[in-house]
C-alpha positions as CSV (number, residue, x, y, z in Angstrom):
1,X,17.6,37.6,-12.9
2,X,15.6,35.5,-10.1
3,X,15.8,31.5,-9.9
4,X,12.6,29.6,-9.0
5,X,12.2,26.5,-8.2
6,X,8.7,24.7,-9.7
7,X,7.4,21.6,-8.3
8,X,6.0,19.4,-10.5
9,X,3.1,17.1,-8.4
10,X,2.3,14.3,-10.6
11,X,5.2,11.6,-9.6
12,X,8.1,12.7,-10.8
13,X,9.1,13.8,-7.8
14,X,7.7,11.0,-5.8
15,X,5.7,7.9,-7.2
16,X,2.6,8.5,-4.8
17,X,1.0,5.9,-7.2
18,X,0.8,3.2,-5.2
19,X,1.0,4.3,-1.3
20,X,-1.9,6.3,-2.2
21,X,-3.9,3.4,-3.6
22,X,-3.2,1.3,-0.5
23,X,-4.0,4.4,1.6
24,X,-7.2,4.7,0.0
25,X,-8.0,1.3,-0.5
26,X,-7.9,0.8,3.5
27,X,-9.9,3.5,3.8
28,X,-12.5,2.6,1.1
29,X,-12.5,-1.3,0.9
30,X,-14.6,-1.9,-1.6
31,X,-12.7,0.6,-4.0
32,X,-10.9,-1.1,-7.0
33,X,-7.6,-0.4,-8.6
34,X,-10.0,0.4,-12.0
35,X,-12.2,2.9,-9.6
36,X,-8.9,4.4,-8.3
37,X,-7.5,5.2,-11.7
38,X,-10.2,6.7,-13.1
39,X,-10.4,9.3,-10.2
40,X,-7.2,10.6,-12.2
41,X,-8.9,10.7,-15.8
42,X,-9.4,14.0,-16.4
43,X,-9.8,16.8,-13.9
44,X,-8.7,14.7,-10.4
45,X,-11.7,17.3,-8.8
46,X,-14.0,16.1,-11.5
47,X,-13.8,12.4,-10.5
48,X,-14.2,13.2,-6.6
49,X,-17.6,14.2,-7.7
50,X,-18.6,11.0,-8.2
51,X,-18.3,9.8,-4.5
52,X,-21.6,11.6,-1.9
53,X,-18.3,12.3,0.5
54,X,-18.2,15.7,2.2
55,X,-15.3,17.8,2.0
56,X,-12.8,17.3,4.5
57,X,-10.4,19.3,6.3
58,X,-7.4,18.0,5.3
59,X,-5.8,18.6,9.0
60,X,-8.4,15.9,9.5
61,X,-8.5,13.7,6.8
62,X,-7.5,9.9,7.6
63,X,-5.8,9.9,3.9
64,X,-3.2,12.6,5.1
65,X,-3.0,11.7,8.2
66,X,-1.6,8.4,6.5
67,X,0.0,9.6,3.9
68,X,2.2,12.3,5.7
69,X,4.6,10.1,7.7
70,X,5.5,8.3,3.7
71,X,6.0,12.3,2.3
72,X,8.5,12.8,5.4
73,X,10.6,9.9,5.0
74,X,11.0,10.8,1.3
75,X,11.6,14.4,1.9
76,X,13.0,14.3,4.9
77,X,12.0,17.5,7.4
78,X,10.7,19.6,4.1
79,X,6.7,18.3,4.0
């Protein structure tokens, strides 16, 4: 028999809740805690259509660029 291991991305590993609300609110000022939580209503793809953004590459994008050094220090040298 084979073991897996499944990853579950919706907190319970890590509460991404708020780091990436302050993430996102530096990068989008004018975005509210309301507007951030209804991104996640839903289909989280769904809710990005309501921005006029482009897609980014996320090797580019500010938001993981941020985001990564907080993923490291929780997982250590895995992310």
């Amino acid at each position: 028999m084979k073991k897996i291991v499944l990853f579950d991305f919706d907190g319970v590993l890590v509460d991404s809740y708020d780091y990436s609300y302050r993430i996102s609110k530096e990068l989008s000022p004018k975005l509210t805690e309301d507007i951030f939580r209804e991104l996640f209503e839903g289909n989280i793809y769904d809710g990005f259509e309501k921005f006029d953004g482009e897609e980014i590459d996320p090797s580019d994008d500010p938001f993981y660029k941020a985001a990564t050094p907080i993923l490291r220090s929780a997982f250590g040298k895995i992310v």
